[in-house]
C-alpha positions, 0 to 999 in steps of 0.5 A, a space after each residue: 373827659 374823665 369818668 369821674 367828670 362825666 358821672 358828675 356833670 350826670 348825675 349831679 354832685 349830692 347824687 353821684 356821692 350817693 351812688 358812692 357811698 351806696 356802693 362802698 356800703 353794698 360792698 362791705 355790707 355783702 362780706 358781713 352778709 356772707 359771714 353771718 350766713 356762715 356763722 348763723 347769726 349777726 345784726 348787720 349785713 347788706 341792707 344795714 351797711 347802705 344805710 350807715 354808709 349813707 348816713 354818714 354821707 348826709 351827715 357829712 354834707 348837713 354838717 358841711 350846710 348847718 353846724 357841725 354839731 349834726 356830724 357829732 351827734 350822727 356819730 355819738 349817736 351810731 356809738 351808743 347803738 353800737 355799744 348797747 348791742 355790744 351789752 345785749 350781745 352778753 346778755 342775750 347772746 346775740 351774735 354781733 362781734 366787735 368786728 362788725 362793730 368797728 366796720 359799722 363806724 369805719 363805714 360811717 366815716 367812709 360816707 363822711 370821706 365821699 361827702 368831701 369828695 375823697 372818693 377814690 381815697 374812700 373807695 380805696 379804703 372800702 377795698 382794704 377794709 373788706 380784704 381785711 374782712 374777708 380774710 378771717 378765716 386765713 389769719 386764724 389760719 396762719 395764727 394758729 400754725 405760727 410757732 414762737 420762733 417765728 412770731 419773735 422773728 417777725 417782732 425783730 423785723 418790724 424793730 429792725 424795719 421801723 424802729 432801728 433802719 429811720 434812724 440810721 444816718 444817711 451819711 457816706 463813711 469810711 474810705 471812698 465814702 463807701 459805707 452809709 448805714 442807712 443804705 446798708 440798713 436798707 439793703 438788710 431789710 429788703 433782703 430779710 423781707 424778701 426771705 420773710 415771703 419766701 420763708 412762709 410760702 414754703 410753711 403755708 403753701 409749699 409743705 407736702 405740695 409736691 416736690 416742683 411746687 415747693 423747690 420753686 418756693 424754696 428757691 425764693 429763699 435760698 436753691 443752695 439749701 434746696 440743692 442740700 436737701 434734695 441731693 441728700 433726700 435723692 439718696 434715702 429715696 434713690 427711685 425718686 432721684 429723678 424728681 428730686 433732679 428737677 427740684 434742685 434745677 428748678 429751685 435753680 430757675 428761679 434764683 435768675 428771676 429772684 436776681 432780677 428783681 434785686 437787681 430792679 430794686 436798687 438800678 432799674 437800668 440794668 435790667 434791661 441788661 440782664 433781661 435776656 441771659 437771666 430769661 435764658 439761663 431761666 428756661 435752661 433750669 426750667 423745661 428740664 427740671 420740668 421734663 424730669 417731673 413724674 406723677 408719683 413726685 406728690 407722694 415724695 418727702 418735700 420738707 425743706 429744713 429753712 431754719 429760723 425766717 429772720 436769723 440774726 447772725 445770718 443777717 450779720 454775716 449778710 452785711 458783712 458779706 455785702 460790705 466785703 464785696 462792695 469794697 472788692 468791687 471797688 478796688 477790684 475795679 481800681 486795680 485790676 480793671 474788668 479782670 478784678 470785678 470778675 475775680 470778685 464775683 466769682 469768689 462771692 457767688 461761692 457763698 451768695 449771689 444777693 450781695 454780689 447783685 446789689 453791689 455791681 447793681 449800685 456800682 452800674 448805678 453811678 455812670 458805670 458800664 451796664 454791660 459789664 455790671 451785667 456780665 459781672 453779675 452772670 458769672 456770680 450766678 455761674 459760679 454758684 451753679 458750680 456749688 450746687 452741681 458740686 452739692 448734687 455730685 457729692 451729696 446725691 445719687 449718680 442719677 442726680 448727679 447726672 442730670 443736675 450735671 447735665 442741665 448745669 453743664 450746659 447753663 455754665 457753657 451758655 452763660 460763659 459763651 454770654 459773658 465773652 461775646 459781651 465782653 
């Protein structure tokens, strides 16, 4: 017997709706409470939101019973307290903000939700409402430390996400049926929203965090560019070549995972494929770049130059990219057999591993091998190791290049070793 059942057959069905609402209205009425104590001030708090929540509760069930003229005037009757506390709010100055007002009413219809019996919909809606709550300070937080470059960037992503990708046609073109705009669209916007979360983690939580912390955010956009960075920043600062050595491995580290969870995105069957050499490859990068951490890397410069979060051309140059590789994948596999896939892959994993992902992700997708979409993708990932230990050999110091060599080295000898006992 579900839990659900057993409290009604308790409790009864009117009872068991009022021990829901009483707790939607306690949850909620406790956030106010708690940010009213922290502004000095307020009208509704914990015992006031109880009391709506079960008021619409019985105006739901007398409207049900009666007329539903009983819900409408509980509901113009709320509104109207509302709005003559909204007048006294400028004439007295009570403190009483919109805010509360609009969390009153959605309290009220709540009460009405669990009244038909919508009690997980209500509950759930509970939960979002006082997150929302809760979350003030942060969004004022955030508002106030977001430049216009970025917010324009965030108004393109949603035109892009929701106004441009519904419309495309889901219709196969081109040779081999290869291009479908809709899939292509959809791919552009996975990959810019997961440099969108990338993006402002680094911004918000990884600025002058300490060089491990932000090299593990970094690499969730791109370990090429922490790679850049910090090879570079290993020769303004050559005592601090060791930490910024275990930036570039660890921004490496998680590129694997990143991968991983691209690959799961479009075919989860591979992962169970990739699993084992990206936890491998995983640990190869972390526990050194670890081992290499001192305590003095918090005082180190750790700004990561990550450009503009949702660039236009960039994306362009990504679709591009992508469409090439998924037609080197294919003829590659045409002509060529095993030999032309990793001919793809590696020359696409000198640019960028994501699109080689998808790719050999979708191309395991439709009846391909696994193990061989796999091994493909390992090696895109070995040969852009060879670029970023390439980056710390030319672009930082001997000791940089040293240890970045020496973890590298060996992740490109494991993986080799994977790629040739799968094949």
């Amino acid at each position: 017997m579900q839990t659900e059942e057993y409290l009604n057959e308790l409790l009864g069905p009117y009872m068991l709706g009022v021990l829901i609402s009483l707790c939607i209205g306690l949850i909620l009425g406790l956030e106010r409470e708690y940010d009213k104590r922290k502004d000095e001030g307020g009208s509704a708090g914990i015992r006031t939101f109880p009391i709506v929540t079960l008021l619409g509760y019985v105006m739901g069930h007398l409207s049900a019973t009666f007329s539903s003229w009983f819900l409408i005037v509980g509901m113009g009757s709320l509104i109207l307290f509302l709005g003559i506390g909204q007048v006294l709010k400028t004439r007295a100055e009570i403190s009483w903000g919109i805010t509360t007002n609009l969390a009153l009413i959605a309290t009220f219809l709540l009460g009405l939700m669990v009244s038909q019996e919508l009690y997980r919909d209500s509950v759930a809606t509970a939960v979002i409402v006082v997150t929302l709550l809760s979350l003030k300070t942060t969004f004022r937080s955030i508002i106030q430390n977001i430049t216009h470059q970025e917010l324009f960037a965030f108004i393109k992503f949603v035109i892009i996400a929701l106004l441009i990708l519904p419309f495309l046609p889901n219709v196969d073109y081109g040779p081999n049926g290869l291009l479908n705009p809709f899939e292509i669209g959809s791919i552009v916007v996975i990959v810019s929203f997961l440099n969108f979360i990338g993006y402002f983690l680094v911004k918000f939580v990884g600025s002058r965090k300490g060089i491990l912390l932000t090299a593990i955010l970094g690499g969730l956009i791109s370990s090429t560019a922490v790679a850049w960075n910090y090879a570079a920043r290993s020769k303004e600062n050559p005592e601090l070549s060791r930490e910024y050595s275990a930036g570039i491995v660890v921004a490496s580290a998680i590129m694997f995972p990143r991968l991983l969870l691209i690959a799961a995105i479009f075919n989860t069957a591979i992962v169970i494929k990739l699993a084992i050499p990206m936890l491998l490859l995983t640990l190869i990068c972390l526990i050194p770049g670890i081992l290499f951490i001192r305590k003095n890397s918090a005082n180190a410069d750790t700004q990561i130059d990550l450009g503009n979060p949702l660039n236009m051309l960039n994306a362009l140059t990504f679709t591009a990219v992508f469409i090439g590789i998924l037609y080197a994948v294919h003829y590659g596999n045409a002509y060529f057999g095993e030999s032309g896939l990793y001919y793809s892959s590696l020359i696409a994993g000198l640019a960028d591993t994501t699109a080689i992902t998808i790719s050999m992700a979708k191309f395991a997708a439709i009846g391909e091998n696994l193990n061989l979409s796999a091994s493909v993708i390992v090696a895109a990932t070995l040969s852009n190791t060879v670029v970023k230990m390439g980056i710390a050999i030319f672009r930082g110091t001997k000791t940089t290049a040293r240890l970045v060599g020496y973890v590298f080295g060996s992740l490109i000898i494991v993986g080799t070793i994977y790629i040739l006992i799968v094949s």
